[in-house]
C-alpha positions as CSV (number, residue, x, y, z in Angstrom):
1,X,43.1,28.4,103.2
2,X,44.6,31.0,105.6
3,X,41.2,30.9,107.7
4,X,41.1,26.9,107.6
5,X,44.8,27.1,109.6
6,X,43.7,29.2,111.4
7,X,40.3,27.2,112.6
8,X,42.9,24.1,112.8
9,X,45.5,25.7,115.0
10,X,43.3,27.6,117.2
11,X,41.4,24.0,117.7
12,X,44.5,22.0,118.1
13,X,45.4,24.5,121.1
14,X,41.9,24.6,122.9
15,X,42.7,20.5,122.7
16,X,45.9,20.8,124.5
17,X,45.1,23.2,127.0
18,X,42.1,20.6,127.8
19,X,44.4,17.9,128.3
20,X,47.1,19.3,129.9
21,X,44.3,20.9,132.8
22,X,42.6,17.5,132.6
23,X,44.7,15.3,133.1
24,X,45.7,16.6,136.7
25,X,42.2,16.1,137.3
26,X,41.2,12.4,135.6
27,X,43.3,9.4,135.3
28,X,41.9,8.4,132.2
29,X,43.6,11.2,130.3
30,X,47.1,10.8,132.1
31,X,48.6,9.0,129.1
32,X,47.7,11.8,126.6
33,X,49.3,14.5,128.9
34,X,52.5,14.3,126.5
35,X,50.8,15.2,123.3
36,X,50.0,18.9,124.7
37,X,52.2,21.1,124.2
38,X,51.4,22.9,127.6
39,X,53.0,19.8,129.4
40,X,56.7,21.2,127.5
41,X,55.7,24.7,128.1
42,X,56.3,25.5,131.8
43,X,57.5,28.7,133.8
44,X,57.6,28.0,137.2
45,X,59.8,24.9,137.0
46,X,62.8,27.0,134.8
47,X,61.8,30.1,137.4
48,X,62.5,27.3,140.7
49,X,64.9,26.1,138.7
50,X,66.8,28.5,136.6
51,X,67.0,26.1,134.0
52,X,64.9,24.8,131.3
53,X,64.7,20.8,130.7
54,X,66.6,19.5,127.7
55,X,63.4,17.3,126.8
56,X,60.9,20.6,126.8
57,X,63.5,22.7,125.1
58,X,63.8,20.2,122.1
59,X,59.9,19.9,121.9
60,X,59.1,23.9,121.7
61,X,61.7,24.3,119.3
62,X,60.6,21.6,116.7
63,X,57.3,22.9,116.9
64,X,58.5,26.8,116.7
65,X,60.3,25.4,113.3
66,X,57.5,23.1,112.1
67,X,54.9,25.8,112.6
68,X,57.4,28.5,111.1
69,X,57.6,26.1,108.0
70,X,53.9,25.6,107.9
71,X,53.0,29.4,107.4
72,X,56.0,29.9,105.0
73,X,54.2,27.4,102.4
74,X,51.0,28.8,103.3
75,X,52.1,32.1,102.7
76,X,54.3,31.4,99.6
77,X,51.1,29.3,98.5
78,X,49.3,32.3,98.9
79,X,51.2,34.3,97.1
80,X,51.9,32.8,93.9
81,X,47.9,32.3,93.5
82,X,47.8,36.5,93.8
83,X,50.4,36.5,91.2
84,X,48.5,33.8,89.1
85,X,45.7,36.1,89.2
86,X,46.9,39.4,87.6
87,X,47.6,41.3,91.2
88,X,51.5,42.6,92.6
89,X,52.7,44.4,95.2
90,X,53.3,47.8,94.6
91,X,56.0,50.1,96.0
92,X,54.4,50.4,99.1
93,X,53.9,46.6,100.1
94,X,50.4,46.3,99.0
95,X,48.7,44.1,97.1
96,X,47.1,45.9,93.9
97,X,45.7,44.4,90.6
98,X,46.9,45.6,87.1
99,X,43.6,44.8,85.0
């Protein structure tokens, strides 16, 4: 599962970035420019600025939390199948199997 998120995330990124350069370049994507996450995530506007808008702020944020959220099931998923299957962490932090 951890490798499917992985595969899904790193896709869902390559996506965005293509937009978000894209749709500079073509008209035909200018309406899908707001679905990538680069058009919220951008330096040289808070640097000229010194302030970042409200509107990107928000946006970063929920997705920081979602994302945050999404690898805590994943990992608590994860976890209690290890656990289902005989192995524990040990004193150290590592995952070892008692049969």
């Amino acid at each position: 599962m951890g490798q499917a998120v992985g595969w899904a995330a790193g896709f869902l990124l390559i996506v965005s970035y293509v937009i978000d350069y894209f749709s500079t370049l073509w008209n035909f994507l200018k309406p899908l420019q707001p679905l990538s996450i680069f058009d919220y995530y951008d330096p040289p506007t808070a640097l000229a600025h010194g302030t970042i808008p409200t509107t990107n702020l928000l946006v970063l944020l929920g997705l920081a939390i979602l994302a945050s959220i999404a690898g805590l099931l994943v990992f608590e998923r994860r976890s209690s199948e290890l656990a289902r299957t005989g192995y524990r962490v040990d004193s150290h932090g590592a995952w070892c199997n008692d049969s």
